[in-house]
C-alpha positions as CSV (number, residue, x, y, z in Angstrom):
1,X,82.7,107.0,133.0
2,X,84.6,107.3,129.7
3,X,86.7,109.9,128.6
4,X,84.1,111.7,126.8
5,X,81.8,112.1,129.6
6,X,85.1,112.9,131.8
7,X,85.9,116.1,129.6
8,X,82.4,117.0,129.6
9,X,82.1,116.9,133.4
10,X,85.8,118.8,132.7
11,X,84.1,121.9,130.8
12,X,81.2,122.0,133.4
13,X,83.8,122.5,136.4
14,X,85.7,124.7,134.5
15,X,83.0,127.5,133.3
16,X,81.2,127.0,137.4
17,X,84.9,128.4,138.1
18,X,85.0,131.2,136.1
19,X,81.4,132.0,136.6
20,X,82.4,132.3,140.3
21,X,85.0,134.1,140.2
22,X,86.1,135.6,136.5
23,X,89.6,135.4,136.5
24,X,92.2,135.4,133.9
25,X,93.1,132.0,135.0
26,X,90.3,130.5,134.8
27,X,89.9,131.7,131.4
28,X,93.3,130.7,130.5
29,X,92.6,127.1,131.6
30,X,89.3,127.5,129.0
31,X,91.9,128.1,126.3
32,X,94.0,125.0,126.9
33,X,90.8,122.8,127.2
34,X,89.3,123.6,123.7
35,X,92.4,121.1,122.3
36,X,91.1,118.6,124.5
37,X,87.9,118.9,122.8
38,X,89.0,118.8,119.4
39,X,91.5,115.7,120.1
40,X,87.9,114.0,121.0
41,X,86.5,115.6,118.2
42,X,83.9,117.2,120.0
43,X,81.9,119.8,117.6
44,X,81.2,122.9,118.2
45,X,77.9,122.1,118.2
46,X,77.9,120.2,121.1
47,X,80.2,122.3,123.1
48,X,77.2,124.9,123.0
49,X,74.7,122.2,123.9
50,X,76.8,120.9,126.8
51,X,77.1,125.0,127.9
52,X,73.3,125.1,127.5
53,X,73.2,122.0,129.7
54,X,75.3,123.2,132.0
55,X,73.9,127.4,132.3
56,X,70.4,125.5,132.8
57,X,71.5,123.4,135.9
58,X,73.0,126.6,137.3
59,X,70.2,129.4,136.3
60,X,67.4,127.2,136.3
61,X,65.2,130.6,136.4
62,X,66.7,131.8,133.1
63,X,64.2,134.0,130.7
64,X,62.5,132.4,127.9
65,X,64.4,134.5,125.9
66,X,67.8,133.8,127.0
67,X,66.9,130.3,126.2
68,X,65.4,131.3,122.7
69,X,69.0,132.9,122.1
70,X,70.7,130.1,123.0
71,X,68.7,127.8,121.0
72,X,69.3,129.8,118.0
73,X,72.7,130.0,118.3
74,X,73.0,126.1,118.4
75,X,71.4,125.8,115.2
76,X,74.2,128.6,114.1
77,X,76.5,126.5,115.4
78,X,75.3,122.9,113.7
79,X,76.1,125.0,110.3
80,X,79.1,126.3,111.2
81,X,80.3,123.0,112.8
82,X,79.2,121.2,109.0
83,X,81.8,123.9,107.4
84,X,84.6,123.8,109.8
85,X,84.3,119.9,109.4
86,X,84.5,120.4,106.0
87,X,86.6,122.9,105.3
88,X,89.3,121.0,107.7
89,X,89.1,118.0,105.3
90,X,90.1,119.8,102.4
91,X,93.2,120.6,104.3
92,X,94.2,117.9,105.0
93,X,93.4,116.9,101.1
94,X,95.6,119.5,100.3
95,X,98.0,118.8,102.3
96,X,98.3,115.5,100.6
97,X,98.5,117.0,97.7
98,X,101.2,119.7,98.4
99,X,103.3,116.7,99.4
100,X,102.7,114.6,96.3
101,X,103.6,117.9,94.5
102,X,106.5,118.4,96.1
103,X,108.0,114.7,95.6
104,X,106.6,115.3,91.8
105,X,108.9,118.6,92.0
106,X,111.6,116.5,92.9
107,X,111.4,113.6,90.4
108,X,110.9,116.1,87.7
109,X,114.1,117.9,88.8
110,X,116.3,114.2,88.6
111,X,114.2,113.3,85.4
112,X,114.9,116.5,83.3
113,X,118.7,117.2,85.0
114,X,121.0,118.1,81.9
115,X,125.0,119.2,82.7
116,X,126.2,121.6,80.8
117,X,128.8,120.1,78.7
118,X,132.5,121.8,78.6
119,X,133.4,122.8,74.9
120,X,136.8,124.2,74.2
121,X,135.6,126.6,71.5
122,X,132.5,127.6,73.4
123,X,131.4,129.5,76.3
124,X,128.0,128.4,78.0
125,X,125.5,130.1,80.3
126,X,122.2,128.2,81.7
127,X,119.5,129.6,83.9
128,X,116.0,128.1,84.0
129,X,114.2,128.5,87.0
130,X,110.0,127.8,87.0
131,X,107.3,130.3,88.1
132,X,105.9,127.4,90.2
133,X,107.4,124.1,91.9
134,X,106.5,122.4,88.6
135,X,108.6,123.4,85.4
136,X,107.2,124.1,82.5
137,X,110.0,124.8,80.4
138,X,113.0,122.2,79.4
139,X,115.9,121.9,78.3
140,X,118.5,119.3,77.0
141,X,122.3,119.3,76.3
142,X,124.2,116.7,74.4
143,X,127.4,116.3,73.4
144,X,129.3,114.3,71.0
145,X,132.7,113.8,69.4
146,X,132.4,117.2,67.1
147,X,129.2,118.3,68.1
148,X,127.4,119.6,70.7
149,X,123.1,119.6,70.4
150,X,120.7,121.7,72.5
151,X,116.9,121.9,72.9
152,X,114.8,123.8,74.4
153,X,111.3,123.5,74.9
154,X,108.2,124.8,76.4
155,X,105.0,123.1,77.6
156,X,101.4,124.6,76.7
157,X,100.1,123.6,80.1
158,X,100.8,123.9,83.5
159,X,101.7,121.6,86.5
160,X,102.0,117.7,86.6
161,X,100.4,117.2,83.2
162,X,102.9,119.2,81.3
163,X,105.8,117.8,83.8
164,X,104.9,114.3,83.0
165,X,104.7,115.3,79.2
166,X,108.1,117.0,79.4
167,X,109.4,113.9,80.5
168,X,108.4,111.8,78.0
169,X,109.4,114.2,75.5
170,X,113.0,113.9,77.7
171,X,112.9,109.9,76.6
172,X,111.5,110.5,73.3
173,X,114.7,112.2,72.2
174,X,116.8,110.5,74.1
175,X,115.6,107.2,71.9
176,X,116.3,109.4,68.6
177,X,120.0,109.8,68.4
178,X,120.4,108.9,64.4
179,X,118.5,111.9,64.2
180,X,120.2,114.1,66.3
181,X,122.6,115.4,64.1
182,X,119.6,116.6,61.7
183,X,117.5,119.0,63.7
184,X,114.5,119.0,61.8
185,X,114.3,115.4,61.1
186,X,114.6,115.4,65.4
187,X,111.5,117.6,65.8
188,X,109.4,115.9,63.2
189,X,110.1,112.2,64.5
190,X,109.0,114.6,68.0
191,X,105.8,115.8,66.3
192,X,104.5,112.1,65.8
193,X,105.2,110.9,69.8
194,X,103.6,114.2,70.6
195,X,100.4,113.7,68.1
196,X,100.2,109.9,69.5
197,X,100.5,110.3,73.1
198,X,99.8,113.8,74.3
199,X,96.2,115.5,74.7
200,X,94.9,117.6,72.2
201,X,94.4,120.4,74.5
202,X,98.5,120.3,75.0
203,X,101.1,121.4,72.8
204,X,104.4,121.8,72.8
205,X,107.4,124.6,71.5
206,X,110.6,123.8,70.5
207,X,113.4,125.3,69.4
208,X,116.3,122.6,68.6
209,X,119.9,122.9,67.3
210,X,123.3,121.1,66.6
211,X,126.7,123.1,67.1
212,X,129.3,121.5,64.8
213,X,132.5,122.4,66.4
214,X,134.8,121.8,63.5
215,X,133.1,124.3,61.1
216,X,131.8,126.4,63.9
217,X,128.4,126.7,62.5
218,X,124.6,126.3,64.4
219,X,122.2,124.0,62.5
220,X,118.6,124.3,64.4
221,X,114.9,123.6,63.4
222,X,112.0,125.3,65.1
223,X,108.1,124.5,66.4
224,X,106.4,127.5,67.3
225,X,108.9,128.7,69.4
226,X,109.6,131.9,70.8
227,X,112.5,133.5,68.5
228,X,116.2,133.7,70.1
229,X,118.5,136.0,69.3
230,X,122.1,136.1,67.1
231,X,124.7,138.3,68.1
232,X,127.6,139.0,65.4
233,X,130.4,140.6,66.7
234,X,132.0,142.2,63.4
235,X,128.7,144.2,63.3
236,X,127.7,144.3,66.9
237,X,124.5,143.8,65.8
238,X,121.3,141.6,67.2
239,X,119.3,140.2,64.9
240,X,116.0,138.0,65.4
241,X,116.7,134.2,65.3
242,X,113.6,132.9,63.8
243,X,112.6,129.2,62.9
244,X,109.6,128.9,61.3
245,X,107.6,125.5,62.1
246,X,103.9,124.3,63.5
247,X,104.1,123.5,67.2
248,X,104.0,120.1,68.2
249,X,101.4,117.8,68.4
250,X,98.9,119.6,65.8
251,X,99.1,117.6,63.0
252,X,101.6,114.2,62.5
253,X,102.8,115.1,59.1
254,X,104.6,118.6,59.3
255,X,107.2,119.3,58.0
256,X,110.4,121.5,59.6
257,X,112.5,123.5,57.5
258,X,116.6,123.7,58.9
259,X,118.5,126.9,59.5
260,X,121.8,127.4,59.7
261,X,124.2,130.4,61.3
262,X,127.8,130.3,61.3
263,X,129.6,131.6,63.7
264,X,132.6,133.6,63.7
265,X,134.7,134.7,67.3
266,X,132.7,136.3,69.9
267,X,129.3,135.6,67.8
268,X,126.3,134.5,70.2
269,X,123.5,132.3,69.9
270,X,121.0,132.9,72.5
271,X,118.3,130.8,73.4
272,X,114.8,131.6,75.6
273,X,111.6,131.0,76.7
274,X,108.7,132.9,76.7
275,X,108.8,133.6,80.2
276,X,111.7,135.5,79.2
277,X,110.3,138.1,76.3
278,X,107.0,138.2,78.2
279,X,107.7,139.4,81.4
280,X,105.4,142.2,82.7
281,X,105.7,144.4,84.9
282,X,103.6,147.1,86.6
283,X,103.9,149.0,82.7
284,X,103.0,146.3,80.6
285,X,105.0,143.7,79.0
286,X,109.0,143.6,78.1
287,X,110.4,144.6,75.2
288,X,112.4,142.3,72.9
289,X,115.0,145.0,72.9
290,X,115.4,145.3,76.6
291,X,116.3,141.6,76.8
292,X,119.1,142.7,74.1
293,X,119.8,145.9,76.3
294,X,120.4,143.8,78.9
295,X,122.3,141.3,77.4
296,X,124.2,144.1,75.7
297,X,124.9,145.3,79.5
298,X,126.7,142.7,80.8
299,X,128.6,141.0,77.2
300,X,132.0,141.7,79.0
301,X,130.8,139.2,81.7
302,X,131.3,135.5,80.7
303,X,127.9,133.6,79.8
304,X,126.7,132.3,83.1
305,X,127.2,135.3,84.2
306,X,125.4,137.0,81.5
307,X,122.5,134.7,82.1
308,X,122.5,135.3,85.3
309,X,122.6,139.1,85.5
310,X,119.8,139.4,83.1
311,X,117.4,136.6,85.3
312,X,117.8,138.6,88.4
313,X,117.4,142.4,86.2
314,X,114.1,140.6,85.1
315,X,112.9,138.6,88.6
316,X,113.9,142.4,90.0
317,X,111.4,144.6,87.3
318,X,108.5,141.6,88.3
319,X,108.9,142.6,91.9
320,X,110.7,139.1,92.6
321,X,107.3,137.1,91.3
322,X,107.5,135.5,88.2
323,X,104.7,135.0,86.1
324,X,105.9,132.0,84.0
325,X,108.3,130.0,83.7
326,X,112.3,131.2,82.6
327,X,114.9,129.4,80.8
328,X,117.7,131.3,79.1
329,X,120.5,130.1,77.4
330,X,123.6,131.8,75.8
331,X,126.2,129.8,73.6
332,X,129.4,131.9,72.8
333,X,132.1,131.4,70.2
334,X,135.6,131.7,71.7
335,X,138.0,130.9,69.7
């Protein structure tokens, strides 16, 4: 006798017991057997069937309708036993893919990584956190003998596709330094990788900008992306920081104009996402203004902090589930 027809003889003993005498052990003991019969991978279907077998050998004076029912509920269970089969192998799919996300997740994470440089005459806050395990947003610090660059970017597309295209944009840029010190020579040289190499049905925003630390001012070129913000202290005024350029990837020979700010003590530039400016909440959409409100808030604070105080204001108003991904970034002039 194998070990099939061993459980099966298993599951006839067992429900004689509880016929007999009903009791909460005997029951208890039914529990614990039905992982036996999934370990065999015994279908539901044929767990009925074998019950049928076994209720016939033990009522062989059953009703015609009583064995009608049970017929009927066989052939409920041969549908329900194609679904359960089914639906357990998509699981298991998805387990698989859960875990190739999450090692994805991780690569992305060491791919993307950029420290935050230390800069004598600056002050430097970073927070970018994504809505899912997959980041859509990006962003890139480097930093040379008078200069410090920055870039920040946003994917049109979700998930592994726009990881994988952040990373190459990562490498694209990386193998453009003679045209890092010219921000919109950087982002059209970008524009023809992006035309060449990405899907049509994915674009890309940038915003991207060089900080000369000897004259103090912020050169920065812009494709589609969402506006930052320029605070000047004399004034104590916010002003819209736009750059004015098509997104990347549309056509191979656009042009990007360059803008310049300078910056004076205590001026900020500040950087963002869209999942920044278009946070909603259970009344609609965020302001522009209460970003700057918030920034406004906390200005005493030093710049992480800043950053920081504003990400969990925002995660707070969402009811703690973001809706895209965030990346903020504040640049401040010390001295």
């Amino acid at each position: 006798m194998n070990e099939r027809e061993m459980i099966i003889d298993r599951y006839k003993d067992l429900l004689t017991t509880y016929l007999k005498g009903k009791s909460e052990t005997a029951l208890y003991k039914g529990q614990q057997f039905s992982r036996k019969l999934i370990e065999q991978q015994i279908s539901p279907e044929d767990v009925i069937s074998h019950h049928v077998n076994v209720l016939n050998e033990l009522f062989p004076d059953m009703t015609d309708g009583m064995k009608d029912s049970f017929d009927f509920l066989l052939e409920v269970m041969i549908g329900y036993g194609f679904a359960y089969r089914e639906h357990q192998s998509l699981r298991t799919r998805q387990r698989q893919l859960e875990s190739e996300i999450e090692v994805a997740a991780s690569m992305q994470q060491t791919l993307l990584i950029s420290d935050v440089p230390e800069v004598d005459s600056l002050d430097i806050g970073v927070i970018s956190v994504p809505a899912k395990k997959m980041n859509g947003d990006y962003f890139n610090f480097v930093k040379d003998d008078k200069s410090i660059s920055v870039a920040v970017a946003d994917i049109i597309g979700k998930g592994i596709p726009a990881a994988l295209c952040m990373s190459m944009i990562k490498y694209a840029m990386d193998s453009l330094p003679e045209q890092r010190m010219q921000p919109n020579l950087l982002l059209e040289n970008l524009n023809r990788v992006v035309e060449q190499n990405v899907h049509p049905n994915m674009f890309i925003t940038m915003l991207y900008g060089l900080y000369d630390t000897d004259v103090h001012k912020f050169y920065f070129a812009g494709a589609g992306h969402e506006p930052g913000f320029f605070y000047k202290a004399e004034s104590d005024e916010f002003e819209d920081m736009f750059a004015k350029g098509l997104v990347l990837g549309v056509s191979r020979t656009t042009k990007y104009m360059e803008y310049e700010k300078q910056l004076d003590q205590g001026d900020m530039i500040i950087l963002l996402s869209d999942g920044v400016t278009e946070c909603r909440t259970s009344k609609g959409f965020i302001e522009r203004d209460e970003i700057v409100s918030l920034i406004r808030e906390n200005m005493h604070k030093p710049a992480q902090e800043i950053v920081d105080c504003v990400f969990t204001e925002l995660e707070r108003l969402q009811e703690f589930e973001l809706r895209d991904d965030f990346t903020l970034i504040i640049l401040k002039r010390m001295v």
